[in-house]
C-alpha positions in Angstrom: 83.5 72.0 99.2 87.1 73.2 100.2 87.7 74.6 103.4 89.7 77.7 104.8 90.5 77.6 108.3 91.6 80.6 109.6 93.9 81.0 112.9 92.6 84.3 114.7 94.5 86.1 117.9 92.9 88.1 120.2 93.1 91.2 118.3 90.7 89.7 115.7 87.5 89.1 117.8 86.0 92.4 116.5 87.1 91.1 112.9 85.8 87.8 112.9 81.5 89.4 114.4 82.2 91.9 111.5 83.1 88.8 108.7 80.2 86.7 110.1 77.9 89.7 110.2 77.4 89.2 114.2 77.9 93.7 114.0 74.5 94.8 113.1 76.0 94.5 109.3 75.7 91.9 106.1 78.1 88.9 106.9 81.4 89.4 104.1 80.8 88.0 100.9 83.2 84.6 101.8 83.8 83.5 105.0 86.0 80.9 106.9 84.9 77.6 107.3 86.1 76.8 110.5 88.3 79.2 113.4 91.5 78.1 114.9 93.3 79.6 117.5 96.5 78.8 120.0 96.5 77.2 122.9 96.8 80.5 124.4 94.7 82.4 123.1 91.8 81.2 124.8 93.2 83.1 128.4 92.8 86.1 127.1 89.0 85.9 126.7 86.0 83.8 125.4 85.1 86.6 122.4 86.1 84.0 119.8 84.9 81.2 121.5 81.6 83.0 121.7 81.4 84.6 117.8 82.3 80.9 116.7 79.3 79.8 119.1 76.8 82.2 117.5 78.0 82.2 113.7 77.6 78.0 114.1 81.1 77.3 112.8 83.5 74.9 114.3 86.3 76.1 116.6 89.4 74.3 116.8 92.3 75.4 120.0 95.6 74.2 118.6 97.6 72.8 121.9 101.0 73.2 120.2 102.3 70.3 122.6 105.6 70.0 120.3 106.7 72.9 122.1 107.4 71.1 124.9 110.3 69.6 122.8 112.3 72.2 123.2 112.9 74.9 126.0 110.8 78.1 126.5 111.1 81.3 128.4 110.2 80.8 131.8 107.6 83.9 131.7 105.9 82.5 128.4 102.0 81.9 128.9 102.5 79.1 126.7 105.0 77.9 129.8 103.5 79.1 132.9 99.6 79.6 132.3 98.5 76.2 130.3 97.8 73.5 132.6 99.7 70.8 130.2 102.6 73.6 129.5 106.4 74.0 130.8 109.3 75.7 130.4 112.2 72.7 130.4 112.8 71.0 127.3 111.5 66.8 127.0 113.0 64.2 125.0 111.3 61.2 124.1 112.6 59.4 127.2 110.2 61.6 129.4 106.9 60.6 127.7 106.7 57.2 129.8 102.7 55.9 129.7 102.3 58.5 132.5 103.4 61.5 131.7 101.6 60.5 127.9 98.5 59.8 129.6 98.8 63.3 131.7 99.2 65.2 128.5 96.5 63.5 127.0 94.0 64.2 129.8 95.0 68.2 130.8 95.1 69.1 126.9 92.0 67.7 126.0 90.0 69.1 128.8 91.5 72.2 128.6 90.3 72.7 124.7 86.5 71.4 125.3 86.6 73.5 128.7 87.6 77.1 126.8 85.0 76.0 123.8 86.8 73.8 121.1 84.1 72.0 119.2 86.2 69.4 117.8 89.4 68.0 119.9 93.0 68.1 118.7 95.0 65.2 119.7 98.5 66.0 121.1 101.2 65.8 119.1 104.5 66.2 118.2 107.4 67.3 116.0 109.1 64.4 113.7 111.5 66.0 111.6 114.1 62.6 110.7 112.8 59.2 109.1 114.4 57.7 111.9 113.3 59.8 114.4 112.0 58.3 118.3 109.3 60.6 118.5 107.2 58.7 116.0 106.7 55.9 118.6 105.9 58.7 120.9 103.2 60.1 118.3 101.9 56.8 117.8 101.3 56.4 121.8 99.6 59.8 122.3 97.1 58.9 119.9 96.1 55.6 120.9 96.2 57.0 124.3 93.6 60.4 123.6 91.6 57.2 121.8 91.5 55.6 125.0 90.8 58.7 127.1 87.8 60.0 124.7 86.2 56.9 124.7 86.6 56.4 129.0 85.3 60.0 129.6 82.4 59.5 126.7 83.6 62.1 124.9 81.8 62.2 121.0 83.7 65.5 120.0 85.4 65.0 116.2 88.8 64.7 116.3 91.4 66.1 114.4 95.1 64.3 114.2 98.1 66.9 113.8 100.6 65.0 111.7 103.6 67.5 112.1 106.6 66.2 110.4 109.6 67.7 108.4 110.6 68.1 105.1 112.6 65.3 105.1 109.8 63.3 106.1 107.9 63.7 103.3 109.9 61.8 101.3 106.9 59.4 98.8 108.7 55.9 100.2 110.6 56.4 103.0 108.3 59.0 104.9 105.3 56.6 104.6 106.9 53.5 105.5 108.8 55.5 108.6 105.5 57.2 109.6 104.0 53.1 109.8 103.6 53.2 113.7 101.9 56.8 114.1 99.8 56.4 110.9 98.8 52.8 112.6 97.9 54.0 115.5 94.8 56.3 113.4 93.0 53.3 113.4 92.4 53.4 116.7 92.0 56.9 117.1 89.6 57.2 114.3 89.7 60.9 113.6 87.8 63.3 111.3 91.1 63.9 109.7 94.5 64.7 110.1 95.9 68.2 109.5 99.5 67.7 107.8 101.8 70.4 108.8 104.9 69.5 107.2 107.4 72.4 108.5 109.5 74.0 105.5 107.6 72.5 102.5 108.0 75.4 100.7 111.6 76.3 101.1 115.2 74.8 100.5 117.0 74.6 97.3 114.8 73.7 95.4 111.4 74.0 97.1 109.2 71.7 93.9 111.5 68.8 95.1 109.6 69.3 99.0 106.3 70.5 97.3 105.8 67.4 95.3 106.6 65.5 97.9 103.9 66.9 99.7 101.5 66.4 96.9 102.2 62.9 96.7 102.1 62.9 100.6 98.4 64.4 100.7 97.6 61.5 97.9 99.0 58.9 100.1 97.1 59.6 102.9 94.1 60.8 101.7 93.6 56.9 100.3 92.4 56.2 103.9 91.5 59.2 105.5 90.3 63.2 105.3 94.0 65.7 104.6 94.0 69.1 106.0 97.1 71.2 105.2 97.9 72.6 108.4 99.8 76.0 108.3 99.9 76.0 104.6 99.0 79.9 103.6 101.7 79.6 100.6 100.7 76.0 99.1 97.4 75.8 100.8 95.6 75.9 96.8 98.5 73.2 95.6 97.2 71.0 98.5 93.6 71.4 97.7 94.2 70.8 94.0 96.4 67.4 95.0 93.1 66.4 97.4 93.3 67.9 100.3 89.9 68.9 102.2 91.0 72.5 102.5 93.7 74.5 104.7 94.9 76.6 107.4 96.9 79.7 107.8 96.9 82.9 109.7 95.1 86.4 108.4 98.2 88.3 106.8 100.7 86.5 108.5 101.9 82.8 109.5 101.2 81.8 106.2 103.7 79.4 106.3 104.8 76.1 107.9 107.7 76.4 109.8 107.5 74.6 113.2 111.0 75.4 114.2 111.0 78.6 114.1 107.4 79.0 115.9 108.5 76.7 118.5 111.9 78.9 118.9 109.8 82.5 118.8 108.6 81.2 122.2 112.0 81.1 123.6 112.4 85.1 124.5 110.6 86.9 126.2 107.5 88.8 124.8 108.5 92.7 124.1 106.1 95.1 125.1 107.0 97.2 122.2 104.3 98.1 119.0 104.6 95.0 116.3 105.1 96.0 112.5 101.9 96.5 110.4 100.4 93.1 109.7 100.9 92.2 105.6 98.4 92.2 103.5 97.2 89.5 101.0 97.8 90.5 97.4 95.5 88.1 95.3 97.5 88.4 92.3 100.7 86.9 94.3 98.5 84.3 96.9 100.7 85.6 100.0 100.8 88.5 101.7 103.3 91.6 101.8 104.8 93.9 103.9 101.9 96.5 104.0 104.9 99.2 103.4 106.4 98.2 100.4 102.2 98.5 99.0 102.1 101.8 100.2 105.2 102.9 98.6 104.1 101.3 95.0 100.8 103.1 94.8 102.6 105.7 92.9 103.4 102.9 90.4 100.5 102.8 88.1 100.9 99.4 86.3 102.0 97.6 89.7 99.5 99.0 91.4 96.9 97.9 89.0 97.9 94.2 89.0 98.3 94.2 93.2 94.9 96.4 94.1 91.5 95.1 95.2 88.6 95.4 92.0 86.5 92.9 93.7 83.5 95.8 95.1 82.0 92.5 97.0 85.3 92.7 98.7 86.5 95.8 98.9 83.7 98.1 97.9 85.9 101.3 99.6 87.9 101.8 96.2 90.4 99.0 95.5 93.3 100.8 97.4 91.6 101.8 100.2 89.8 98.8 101.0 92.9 97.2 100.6 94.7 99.0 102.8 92.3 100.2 105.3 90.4 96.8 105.7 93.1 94.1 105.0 92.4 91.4 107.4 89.0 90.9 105.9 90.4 91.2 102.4 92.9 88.3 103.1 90.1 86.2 104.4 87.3 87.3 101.6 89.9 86.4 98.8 91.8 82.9 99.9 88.3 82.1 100.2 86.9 82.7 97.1 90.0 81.7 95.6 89.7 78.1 96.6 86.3 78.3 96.3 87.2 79.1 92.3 89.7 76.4 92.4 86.9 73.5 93.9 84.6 74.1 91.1 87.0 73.0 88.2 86.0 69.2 88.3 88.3 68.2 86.0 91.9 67.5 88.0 93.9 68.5 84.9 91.9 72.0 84.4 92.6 72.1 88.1 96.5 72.0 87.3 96.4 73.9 84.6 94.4 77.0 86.7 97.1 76.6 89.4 100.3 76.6 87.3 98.7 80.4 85.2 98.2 81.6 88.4 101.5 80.7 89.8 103.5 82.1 86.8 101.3 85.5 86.7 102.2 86.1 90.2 106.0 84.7 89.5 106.3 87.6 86.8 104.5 90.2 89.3 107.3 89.1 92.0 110.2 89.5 89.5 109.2 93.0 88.9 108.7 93.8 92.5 111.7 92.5 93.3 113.6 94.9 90.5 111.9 97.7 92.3 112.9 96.6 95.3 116.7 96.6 94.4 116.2 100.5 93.9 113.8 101.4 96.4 114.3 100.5 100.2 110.4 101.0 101.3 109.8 98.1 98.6 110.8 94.5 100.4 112.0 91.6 98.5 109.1 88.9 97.6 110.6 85.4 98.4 109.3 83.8 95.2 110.2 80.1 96.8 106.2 79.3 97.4 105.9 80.1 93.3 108.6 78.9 92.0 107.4 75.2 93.4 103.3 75.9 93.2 104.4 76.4 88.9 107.1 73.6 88.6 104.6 71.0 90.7 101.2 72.0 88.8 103.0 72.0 85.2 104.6 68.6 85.7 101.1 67.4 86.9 98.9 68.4 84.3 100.9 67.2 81.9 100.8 63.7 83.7 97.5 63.9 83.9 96.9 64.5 80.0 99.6 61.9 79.7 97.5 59.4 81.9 94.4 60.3 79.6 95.7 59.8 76.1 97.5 56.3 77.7 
């Protein structure tokens, strides 16, 4: 069975006892498989830790050590408060065996020691093919091999392979990627979450998202593939064989390790955030919760982007929507993938994909003519469809192609 991994915050410990039924209440009718949270996240309390604990599913602290490649604010709790965390920017001539084998050691302690059920090995940001930091990647993981098996620690392990777009390419990446991808061997994990930053974007974003497909494939041959980060293409990656993905609850939905990295390089505002977006099944990403609010007056609209699931939102389709949209983000990517992994055949698989993809590419378009008249309407990027449609058509006819040959 697919899984959805969902990255909570803080601000969702009441949400996630409420979606397990941990409240007094009946658990939601889909839930995540597994909970991930930043490294931070964990300093501001052990509520998730502890609703993990008692629901029985895995939790996974993300150490985000490819921050450390670039500089952050010196009042960042990323920075100042994590014990493997600092402000000044590293190239790969700082990682020498020690600092490597310091890393190693302070990040994997500090997971297991704030509740992480499964270890994530440190890792960092390879965004060229030719790129020095693959030879550091390939270090780190022999080294947290090394360090697990000295301190007798059995936890599963999950390899972050973080790379670029351009990395992704189906001959050069692979062959580039040689020394990290070696060094898994030694490492031996449960699986390696592929976050490969800007898959979904660029000129023409099916070029990067079949190159991710065919990345997935590759590895796959050998080993588990999470899709790491991947709210947008997180159901292309499943139907090219990935075990599942991860994303955030109405927002980081996408994978874009540059711009996450640089968020952390001002300092935090004080001031009340934006609404958070909300998941509109019918489009597989979420909106700005405004531009919803301003279409209800829209009858047909409205009818394609509300809730008619009752098991989901069984306050009315609008208001549940609205009113309860962290849980209907969660409730629906679940059961849509959980839809998607019971098509056995890969080329059904395909086809289900690339109907879905142009149904919410012709729900975009006319949002996006609203929005050119209406400034409480945002623009949808259609990028994420656009490349979900172009990849899934060309692949179910190769697969019906591969059949009659």
């Amino acid at each position: 069975m697919a899984e959805l991994l969902v990255r909570a915050s803080a601000q969702d410990a009441a949400l996630l006892r409420r979606i397990y039924g941990l409240d007094g209440h009946s658990p939601a009718a889909a839930r995540p498989s597994r909970i991930v949270v930043d490294a931070h996240t964990p300093l501001k309390g052990a509520d998730i830790a502890m609703t993990a604990r008692r629901a029985g599913v895995p939790l996974l602290i993300d150490p985000q050590t490819y921050y450390l490649q670039g500089t952050q604010h010196p009042d960042d709790p990323w920075a100042t408060r994590l014990p493997f965390g600092r402000a000044d920017k590293l190239v790969p001539a700082d990682f020498d065996a020690f600092t490597q084998e310091q890393l190693v050691a302070s990040a994997v302690e500090y997971q297991i020691q704030h509740g992480a059920t499964a270890v994530i090995a440190p890792y960092v940001h390879i965004d060229r093919l030719n790129s020095e930091w693959i030879d550091i990647q390939a270090g780190l993981w022999q080294r947290t091999a090394r360090y697990l098996a000295r301190e007798n620690i059995a936890l599963h392990v999950t390899a972050v392979l973080a790379i670029g777009w351009r990395v992704l390419h189906p001959v050069q990446g692979h062959a580039a990627l040689a020394p990290a991808l070696s060094a898994l061997a030694a490492l031996e994990p449960r699986e390696v979450a592929l976050a490969a930053s800007k898959a979904d974007q660029g000129v023409r974003p099916q070029d990067r998202a079949m190159d991710l497909v065919l990345m997935i494939e590759r590895i796959r041959r050998d080993i588990n593939v999470i899709a790491w980060q991947q709210g947008h293409l997180g159901e292309l990656a499943v139907a090219a064989g990935a075990t599942g993905y991860e994303c955030g609850i109405g927002w980081r939905e996408r994978c874009d390790l540059g711009t996450a990295a640089n968020a952390h390089r001002k300092p935090q505002t004080g001031g009340t955030r934006s609404a958070r977006p909300v998941f509109v099944n019918a489009l597989g990403r979420s909106i700005p919760k405004q531009s919803l609010e301003a279409l209800r007056s829209h009858r047909e609209l409205w009818m394609r982007m509300m809730c008619a699931d009752s098991g989901c939102c069984p306050v009315g389709g609008g208001t549940g929507l609205l009113g309860d949209a962290r849980a209907h983000a969660i409730v629906q990517r679940r059961q849509r993938i959980d839809q998607l992994d019971r098509i056995e055949r890969g080329v059904w698989r395909w086809q289900h994909l690339a109907e879905s993809a142009d149904a919410g590419l012709d729900l975009a378009h006319r949002l996006n003519r609203r929005a050119a008249t209406n400034v409480d309407v945002k623009h949808v990027d259609t990028s994420a469809l656009e490349a979900v449609s172009a990849v899934s058509h060309t692949r179910r006819v190769d697969a019906r192609s591969r059949r009659v040959a």
